[in-house]
PDB file of N, CA, C and O in Angstrom:
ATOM      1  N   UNK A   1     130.234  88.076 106.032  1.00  0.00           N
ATOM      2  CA  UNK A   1     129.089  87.146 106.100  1.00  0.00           C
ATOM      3  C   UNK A   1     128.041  87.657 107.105  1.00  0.00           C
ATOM      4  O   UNK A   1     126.835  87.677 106.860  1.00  0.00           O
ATOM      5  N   UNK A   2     128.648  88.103 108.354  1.00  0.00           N
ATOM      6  CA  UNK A   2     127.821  88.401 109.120  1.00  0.00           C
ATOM      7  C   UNK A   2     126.550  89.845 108.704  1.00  0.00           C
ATOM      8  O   UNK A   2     125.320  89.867 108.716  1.00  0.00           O
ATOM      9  N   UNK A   3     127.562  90.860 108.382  1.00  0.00           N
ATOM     10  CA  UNK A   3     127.005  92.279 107.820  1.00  0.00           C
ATOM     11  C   UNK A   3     125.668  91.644 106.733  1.00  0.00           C
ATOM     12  O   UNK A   3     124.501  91.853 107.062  1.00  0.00           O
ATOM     13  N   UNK A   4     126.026  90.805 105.333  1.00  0.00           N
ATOM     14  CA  UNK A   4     124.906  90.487 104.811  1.00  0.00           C
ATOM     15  C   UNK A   4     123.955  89.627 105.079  1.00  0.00           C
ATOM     16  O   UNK A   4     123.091  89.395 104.234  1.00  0.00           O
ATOM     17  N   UNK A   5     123.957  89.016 106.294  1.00  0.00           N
ATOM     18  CA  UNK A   5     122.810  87.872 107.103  1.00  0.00           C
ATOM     19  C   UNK A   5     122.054  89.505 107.523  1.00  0.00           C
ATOM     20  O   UNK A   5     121.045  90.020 107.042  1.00  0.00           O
ATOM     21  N   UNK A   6     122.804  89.918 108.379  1.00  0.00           N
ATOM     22  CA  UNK A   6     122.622  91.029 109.367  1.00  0.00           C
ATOM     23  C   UNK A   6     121.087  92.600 108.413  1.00  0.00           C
ATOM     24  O   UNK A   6     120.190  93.270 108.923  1.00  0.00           O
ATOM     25  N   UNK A   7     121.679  92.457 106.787  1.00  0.00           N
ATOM     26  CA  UNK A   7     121.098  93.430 106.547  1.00  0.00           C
ATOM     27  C   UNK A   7     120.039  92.866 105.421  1.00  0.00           C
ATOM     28  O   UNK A   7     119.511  93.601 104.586  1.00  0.00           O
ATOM     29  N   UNK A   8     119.795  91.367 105.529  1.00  0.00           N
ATOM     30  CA  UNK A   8     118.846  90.589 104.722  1.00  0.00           C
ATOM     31  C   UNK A   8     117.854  90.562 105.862  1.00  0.00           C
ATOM     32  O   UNK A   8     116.726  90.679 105.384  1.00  0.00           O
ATOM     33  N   UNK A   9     117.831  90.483 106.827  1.00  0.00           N
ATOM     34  CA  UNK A   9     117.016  90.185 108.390  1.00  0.00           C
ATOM     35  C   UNK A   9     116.296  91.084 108.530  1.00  0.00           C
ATOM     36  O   UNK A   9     115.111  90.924 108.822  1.00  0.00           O
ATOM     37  N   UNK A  10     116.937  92.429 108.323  1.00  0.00           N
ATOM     38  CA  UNK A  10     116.477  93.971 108.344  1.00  0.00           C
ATOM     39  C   UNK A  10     115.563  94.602 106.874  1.00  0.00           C
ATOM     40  O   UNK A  10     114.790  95.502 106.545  1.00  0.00           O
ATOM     41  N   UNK A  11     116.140  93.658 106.440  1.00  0.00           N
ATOM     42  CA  UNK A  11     115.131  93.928 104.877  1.00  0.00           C
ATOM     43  C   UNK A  11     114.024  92.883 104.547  1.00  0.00           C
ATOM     44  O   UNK A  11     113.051  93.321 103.933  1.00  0.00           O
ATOM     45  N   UNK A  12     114.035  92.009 104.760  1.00  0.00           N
ATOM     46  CA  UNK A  12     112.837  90.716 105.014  1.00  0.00           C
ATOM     47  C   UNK A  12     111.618  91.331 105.457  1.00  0.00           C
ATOM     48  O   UNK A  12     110.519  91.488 104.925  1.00  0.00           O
ATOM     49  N   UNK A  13     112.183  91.685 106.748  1.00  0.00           N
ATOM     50  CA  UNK A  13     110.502  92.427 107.207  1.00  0.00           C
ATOM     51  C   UNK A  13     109.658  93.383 107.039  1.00  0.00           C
ATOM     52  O   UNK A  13     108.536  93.323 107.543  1.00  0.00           O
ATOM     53  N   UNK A  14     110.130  94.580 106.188  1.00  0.00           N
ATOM     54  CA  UNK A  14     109.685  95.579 105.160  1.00  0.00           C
ATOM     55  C   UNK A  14     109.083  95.198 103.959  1.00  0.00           C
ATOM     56  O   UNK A  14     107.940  95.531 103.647  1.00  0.00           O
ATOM     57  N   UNK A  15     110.248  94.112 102.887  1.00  0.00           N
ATOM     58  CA  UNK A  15     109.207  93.241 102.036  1.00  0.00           C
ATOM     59  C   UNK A  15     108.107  92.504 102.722  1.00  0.00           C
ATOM     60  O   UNK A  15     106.956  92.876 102.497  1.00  0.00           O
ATOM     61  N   UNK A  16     108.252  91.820 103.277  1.00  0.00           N
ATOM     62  CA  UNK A  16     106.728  91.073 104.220  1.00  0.00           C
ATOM     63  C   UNK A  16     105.742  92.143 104.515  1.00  0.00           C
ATOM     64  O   UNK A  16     104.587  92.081 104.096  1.00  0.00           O
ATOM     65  N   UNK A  17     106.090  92.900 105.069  1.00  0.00           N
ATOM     66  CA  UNK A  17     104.908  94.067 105.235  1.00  0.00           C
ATOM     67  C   UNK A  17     104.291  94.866 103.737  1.00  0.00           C
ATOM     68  O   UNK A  17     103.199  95.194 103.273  1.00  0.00           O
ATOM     69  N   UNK A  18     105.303  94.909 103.468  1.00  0.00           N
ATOM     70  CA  UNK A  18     104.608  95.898 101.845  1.00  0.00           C
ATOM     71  C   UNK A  18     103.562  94.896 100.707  1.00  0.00           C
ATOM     72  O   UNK A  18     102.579  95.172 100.020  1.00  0.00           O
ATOM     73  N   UNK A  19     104.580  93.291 101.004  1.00  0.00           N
ATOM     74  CA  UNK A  19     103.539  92.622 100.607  1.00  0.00           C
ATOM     75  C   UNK A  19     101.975  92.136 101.162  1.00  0.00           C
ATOM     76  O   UNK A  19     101.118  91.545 100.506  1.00  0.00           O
ATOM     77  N   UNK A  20     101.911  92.549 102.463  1.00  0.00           N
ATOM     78  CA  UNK A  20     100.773  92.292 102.936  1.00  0.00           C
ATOM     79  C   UNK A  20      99.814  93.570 103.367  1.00  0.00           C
ATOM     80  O   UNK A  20      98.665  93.629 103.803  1.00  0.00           O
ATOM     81  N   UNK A  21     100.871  94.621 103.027  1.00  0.00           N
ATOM     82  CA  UNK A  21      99.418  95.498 102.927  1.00  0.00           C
ATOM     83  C   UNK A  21      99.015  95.780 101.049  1.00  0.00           C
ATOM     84  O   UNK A  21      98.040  96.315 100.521  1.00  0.00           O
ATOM     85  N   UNK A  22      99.967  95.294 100.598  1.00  0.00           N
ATOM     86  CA  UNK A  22      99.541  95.415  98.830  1.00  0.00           C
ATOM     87  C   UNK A  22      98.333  94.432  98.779  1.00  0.00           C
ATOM     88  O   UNK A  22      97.330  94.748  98.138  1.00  0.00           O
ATOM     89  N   UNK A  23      98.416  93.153  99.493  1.00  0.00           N
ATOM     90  CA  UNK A  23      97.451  92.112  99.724  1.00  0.00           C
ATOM     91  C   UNK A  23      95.816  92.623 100.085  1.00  0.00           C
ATOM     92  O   UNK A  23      94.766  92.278  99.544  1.00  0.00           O
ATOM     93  N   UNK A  24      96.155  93.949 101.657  1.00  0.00           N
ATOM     94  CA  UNK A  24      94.766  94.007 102.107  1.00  0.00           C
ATOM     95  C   UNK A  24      94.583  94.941 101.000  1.00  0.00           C
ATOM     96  O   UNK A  24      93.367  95.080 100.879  1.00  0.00           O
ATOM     97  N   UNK A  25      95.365  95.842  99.898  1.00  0.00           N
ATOM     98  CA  UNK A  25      94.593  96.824  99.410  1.00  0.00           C
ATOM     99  C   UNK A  25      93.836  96.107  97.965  1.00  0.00           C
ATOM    100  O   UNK A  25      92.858  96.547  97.362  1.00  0.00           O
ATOM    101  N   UNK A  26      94.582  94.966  97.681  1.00  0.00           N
ATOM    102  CA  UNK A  26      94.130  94.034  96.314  1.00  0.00           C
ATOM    103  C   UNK A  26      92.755  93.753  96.680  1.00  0.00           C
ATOM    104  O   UNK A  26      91.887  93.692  95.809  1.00  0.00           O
ATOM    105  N   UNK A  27      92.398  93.511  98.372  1.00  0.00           N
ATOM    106  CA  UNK A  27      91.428  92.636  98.335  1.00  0.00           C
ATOM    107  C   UNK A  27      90.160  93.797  99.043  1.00  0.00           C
ATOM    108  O   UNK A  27      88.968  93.651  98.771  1.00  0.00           O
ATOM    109  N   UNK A  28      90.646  94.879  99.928  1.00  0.00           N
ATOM    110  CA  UNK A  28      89.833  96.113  99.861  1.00  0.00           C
ATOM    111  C   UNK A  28      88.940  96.472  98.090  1.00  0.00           C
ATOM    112  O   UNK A  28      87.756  96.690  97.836  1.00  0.00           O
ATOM    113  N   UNK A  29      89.760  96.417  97.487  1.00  0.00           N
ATOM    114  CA  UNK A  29      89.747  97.150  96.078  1.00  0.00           C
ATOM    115  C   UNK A  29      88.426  96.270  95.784  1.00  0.00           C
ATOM    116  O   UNK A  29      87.289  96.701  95.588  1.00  0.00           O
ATOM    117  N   UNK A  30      88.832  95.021  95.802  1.00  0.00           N
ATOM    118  CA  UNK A  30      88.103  93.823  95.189  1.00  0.00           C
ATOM    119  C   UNK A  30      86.896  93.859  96.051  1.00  0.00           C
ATOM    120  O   UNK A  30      85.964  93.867  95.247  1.00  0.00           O
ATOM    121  N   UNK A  31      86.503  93.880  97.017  1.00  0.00           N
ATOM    122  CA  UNK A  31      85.312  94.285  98.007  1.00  0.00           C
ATOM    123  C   UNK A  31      84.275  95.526  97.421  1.00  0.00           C
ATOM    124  O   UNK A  31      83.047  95.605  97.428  1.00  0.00           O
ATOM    125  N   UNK A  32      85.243  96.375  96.957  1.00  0.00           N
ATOM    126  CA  UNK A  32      84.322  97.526  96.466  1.00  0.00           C
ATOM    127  C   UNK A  32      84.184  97.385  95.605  1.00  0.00           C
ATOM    128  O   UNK A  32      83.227  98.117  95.349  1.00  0.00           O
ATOM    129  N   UNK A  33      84.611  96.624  94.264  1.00  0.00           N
ATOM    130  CA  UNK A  33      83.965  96.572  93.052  1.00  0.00           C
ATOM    131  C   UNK A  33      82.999  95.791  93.240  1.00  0.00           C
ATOM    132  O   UNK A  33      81.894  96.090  92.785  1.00  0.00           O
ATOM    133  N   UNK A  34      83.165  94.800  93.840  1.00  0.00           N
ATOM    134  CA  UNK A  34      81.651  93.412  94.594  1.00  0.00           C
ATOM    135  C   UNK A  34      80.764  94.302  94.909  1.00  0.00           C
ATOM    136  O   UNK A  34      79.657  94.321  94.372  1.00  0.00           O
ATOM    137  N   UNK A  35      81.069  94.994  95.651  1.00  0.00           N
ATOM    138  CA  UNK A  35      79.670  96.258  95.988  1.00  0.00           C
ATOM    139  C   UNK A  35      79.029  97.129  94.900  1.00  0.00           C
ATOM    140  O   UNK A  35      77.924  96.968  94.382  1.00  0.00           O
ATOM    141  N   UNK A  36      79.692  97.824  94.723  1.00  0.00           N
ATOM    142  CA  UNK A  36      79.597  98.474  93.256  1.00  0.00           C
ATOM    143  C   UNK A  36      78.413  97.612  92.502  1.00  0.00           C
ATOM    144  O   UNK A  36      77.233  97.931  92.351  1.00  0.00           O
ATOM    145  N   UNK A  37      79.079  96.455  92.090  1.00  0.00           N
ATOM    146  CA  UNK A  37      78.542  95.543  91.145  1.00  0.00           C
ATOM    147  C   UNK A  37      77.325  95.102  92.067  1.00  0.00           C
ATOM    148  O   UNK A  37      76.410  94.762  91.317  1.00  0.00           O
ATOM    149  N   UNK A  38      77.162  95.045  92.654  1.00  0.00           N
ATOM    150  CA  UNK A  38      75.734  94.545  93.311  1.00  0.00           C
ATOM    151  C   UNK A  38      74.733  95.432  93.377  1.00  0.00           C
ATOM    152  O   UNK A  38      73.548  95.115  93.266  1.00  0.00           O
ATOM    153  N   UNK A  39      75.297  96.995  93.626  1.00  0.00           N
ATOM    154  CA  UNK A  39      74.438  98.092  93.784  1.00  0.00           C
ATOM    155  C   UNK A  39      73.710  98.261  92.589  1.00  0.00           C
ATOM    156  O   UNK A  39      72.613  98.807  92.468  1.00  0.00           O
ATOM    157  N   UNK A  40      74.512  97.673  91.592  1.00  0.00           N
ATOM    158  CA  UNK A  40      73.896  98.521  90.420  1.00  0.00           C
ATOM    159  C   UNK A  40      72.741  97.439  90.033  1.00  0.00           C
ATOM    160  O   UNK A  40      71.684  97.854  89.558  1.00  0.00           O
ATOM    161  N   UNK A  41      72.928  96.224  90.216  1.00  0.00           N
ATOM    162  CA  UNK A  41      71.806  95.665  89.874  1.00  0.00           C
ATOM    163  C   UNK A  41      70.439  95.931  90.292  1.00  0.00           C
ATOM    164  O   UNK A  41      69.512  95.265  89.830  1.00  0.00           O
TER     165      UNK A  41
END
């Protein structure tokens, strides 16, 4: 019990991170097409 608390704790915070830089790059991405799209007008 302890070993799999122990190696869910250690893996939690890698998913949390990967999901939040997948987040800043969704919304980087999304910034530059807004630009893009404005330039061209």
């Amino acid at each position: 019990m302890l070993k799999v608390s122990k190696i869910n704790m250690e893996i939690s915070p890698d998913i949390m991170n990967a999901w939040i830089l997948l987040a800043i790059a969704l919304g980087l991405l999304g910034i530059v097409l807004i630009v893009m799209n404005l330039k061209r007008e």
